[in-house]
C-alpha positions in Angstrom: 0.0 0.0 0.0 2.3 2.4 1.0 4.6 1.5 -2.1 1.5 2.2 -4.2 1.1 5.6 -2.6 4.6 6.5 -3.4 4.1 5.8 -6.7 1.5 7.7 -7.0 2.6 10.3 -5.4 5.7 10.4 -7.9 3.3 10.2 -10.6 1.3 13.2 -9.8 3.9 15.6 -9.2 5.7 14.4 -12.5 2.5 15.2 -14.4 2.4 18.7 -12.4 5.8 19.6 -13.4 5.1 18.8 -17.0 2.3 20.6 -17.0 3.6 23.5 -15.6 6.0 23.7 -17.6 3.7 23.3 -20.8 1.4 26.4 -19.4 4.8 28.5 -19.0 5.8 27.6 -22.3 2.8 28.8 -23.9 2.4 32.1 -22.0 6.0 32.9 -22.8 5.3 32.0 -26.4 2.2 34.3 -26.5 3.7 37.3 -24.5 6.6 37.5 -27.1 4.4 36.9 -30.0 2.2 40.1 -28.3 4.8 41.4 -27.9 6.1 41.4 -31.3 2.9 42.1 -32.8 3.0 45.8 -30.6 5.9 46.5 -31.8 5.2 46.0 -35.3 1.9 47.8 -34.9 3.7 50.9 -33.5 6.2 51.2 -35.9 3.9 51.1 -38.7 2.1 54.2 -36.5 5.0 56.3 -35.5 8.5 54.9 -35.8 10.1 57.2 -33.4 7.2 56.8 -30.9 8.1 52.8 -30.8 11.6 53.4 -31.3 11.6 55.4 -27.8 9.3 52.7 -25.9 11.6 50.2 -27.1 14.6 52.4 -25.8 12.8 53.2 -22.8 11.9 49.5 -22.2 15.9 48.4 -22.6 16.8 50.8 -20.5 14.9 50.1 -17.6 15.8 46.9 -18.2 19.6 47.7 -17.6 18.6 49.5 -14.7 17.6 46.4 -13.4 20.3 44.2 -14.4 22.5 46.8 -13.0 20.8 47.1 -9.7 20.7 43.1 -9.7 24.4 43.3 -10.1 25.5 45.8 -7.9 27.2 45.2 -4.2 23.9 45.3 -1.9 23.7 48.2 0.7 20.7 47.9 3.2 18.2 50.2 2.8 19.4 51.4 -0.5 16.8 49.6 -3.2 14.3 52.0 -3.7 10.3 50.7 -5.3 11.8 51.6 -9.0 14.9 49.6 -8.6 12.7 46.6 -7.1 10.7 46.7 -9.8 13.3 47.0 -12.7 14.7 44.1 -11.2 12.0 41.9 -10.6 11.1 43.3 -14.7 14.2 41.8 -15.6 14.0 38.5 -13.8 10.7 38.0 -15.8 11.6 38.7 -18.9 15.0 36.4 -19.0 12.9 33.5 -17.6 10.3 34.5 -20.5 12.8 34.5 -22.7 14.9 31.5 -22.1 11.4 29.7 -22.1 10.0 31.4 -25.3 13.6 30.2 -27.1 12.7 26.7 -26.0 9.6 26.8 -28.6 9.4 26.1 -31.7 6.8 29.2 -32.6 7.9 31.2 -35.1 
């Protein structure tokens, strides 16, 4: 019984995990497609306006690999900084698992 259990047990989590990483998959698929699709939108618009946001966006985003790589002080990471950070986190996780599929 209790071998059974374990087995189980195993079984479900191993399905979870798979799964979980399916759903991630898909949303990072989707958010860069988005994400793209913006992009291309804008430009045809205004080319300068989406040439700035992009800017903007890469810039905050080395803010926050900057602040991520910095020697920590207490009391020194302000709401921006946390948020740059925690922007940049998201998007290399969203981007190592976007690479991962095949959508084009």
């Amino acid at each position: 019984m209790r071998v059974i259990r374990g087995i189980g047990s195993f079984l479900n989590e191993l399905l979870m995990e798979i799964a979980g990483g399916v759903v991630l998959t898909l949303v990072a698929c989707l958010v860069l497609a988005g994400l793209a699709v913006a992009f291309v939108w804008g430009w045809g618009r205004s080319p300068l306006v989406a040439g700035g946001v992009g800017g903007a966006l890469l810039a905050f985003l080395g803010y926050g690999g900057w602040e991520l790589l910095r020697p920590a002080r207490p009391g020194r990471r302000g709401r921006l900084a946390g948020a740059a950070a925690t922007t940049l986190t998201v998007t290399v996780v969203f981007v190592v698992y976007a690479s991962s599929c095949n959508c084009s």
